[in-house]
C-alpha positions in Angstrom: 152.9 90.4 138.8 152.5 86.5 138.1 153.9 84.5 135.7 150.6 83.7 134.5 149.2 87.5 134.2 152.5 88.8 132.6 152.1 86.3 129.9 148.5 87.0 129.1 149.7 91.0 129.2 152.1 89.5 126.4 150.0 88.1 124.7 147.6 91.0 124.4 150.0 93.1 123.6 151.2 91.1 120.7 147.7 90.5 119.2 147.6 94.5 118.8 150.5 94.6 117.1 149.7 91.8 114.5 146.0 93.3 114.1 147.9 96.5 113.2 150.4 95.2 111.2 147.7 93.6 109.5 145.5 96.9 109.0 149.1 98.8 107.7 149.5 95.6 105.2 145.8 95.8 104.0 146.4 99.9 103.6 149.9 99.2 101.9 148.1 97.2 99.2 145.6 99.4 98.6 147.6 102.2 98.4 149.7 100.3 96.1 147.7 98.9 93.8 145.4 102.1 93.1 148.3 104.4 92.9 149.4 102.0 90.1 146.0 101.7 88.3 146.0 105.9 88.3 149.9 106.1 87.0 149.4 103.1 84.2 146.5 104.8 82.9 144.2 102.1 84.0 141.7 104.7 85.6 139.7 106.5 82.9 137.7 109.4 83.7 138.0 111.7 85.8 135.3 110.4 88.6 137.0 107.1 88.5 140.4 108.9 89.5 138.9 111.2 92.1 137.3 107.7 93.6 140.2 106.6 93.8 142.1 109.2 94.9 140.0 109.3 97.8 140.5 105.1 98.0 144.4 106.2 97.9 144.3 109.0 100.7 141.5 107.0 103.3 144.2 104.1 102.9 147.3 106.3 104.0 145.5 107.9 106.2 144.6 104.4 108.2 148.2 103.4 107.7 149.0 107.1 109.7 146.5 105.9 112.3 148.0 102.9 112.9 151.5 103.9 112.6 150.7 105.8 115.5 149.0 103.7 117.3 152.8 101.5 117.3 153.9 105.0 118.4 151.6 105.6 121.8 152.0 102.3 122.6 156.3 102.4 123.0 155.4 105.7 124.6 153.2 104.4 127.1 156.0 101.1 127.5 158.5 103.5 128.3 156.9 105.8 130.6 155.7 102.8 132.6 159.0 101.5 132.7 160.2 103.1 135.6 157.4 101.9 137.9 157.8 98.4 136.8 161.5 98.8 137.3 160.7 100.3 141.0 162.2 103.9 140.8 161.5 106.0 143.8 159.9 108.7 142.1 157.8 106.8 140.0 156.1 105.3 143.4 155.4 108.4 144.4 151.5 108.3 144.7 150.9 111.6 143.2 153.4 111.0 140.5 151.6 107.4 140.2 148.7 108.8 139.5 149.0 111.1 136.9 151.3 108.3 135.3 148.0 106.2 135.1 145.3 109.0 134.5 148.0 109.8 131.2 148.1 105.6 130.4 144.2 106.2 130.2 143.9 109.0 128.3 146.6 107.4 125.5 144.8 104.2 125.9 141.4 105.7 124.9 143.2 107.8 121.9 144.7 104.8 121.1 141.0 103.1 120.6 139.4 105.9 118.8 142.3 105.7 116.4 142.1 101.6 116.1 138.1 102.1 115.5 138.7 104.9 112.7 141.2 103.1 110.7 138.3 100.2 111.0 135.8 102.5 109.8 138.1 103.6 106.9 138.9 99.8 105.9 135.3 99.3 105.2 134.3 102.8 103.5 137.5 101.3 101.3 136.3 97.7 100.6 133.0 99.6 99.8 134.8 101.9 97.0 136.7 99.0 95.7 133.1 97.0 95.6 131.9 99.7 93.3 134.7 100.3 90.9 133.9 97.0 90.3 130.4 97.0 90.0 130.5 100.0 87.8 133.4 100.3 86.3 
């Protein structure tokens, strides 16, 4: 691999990690703040709490998604490490491929979990918008 190609791969790589970091940050606050307004009483009525009950649970929910995400990807960096490190077995063209058709198949997971904590975020901003609107 170039010099030029690993360092976009790098850079890549660490743009996922801060977009996540910044989608767990976002669900952290949420979660925070919420679970406070609930506990100091700040939440009359009993719709107002289930709302944000479900405000509370969609946000650690999206921080599971994307704790996860952090997960598959070490997973993936450490099953690919002995092909980048040139292991016999790992060359092995059978052994190659189901290496890659796995990278795939975690890499797609990986997406549909990125693009539900997405959707969550905005069902979020959307509850938040309307226990302001109507308190």
């Amino acid at each position: 691999m170039r010099e030029e190609e690993a360092r976009l791969l790098s850079a890549a790589r660490e743009t996922n990690y801060a977009y996540w970091a910044a989608l767990l940050t976002v669900d952290g606050i949420l979660m925070s703040i919420f679970s406070v307004a609930v506990v100091a009483g700040v939440a009359n009525g009993a719709v107002v709490r289930a709302v944000i009950l479900v405000l509370v649970v969609s946000a650690g929910l999206s921080a599971l998604l994307m704790v996860s995400n952090f997960r598959q990807a070490a997973l993936l960096y450490r099953s690919l490490g002995p092909l980048i490190r040139g292991d016999e077995n790992a060359l092995d063209p059978e052994h190659l491929r189901e290496q890659m058709e796995t990278a795939a198949r975690a890499h797609e997971r990986l997406i549909r979990r990125e693009c539900l904590a997405q959707k969550l975020l905005c069902i979020q901003l959307f509850i938040i918008a309307a226990l302001v609107v109507w308190p």
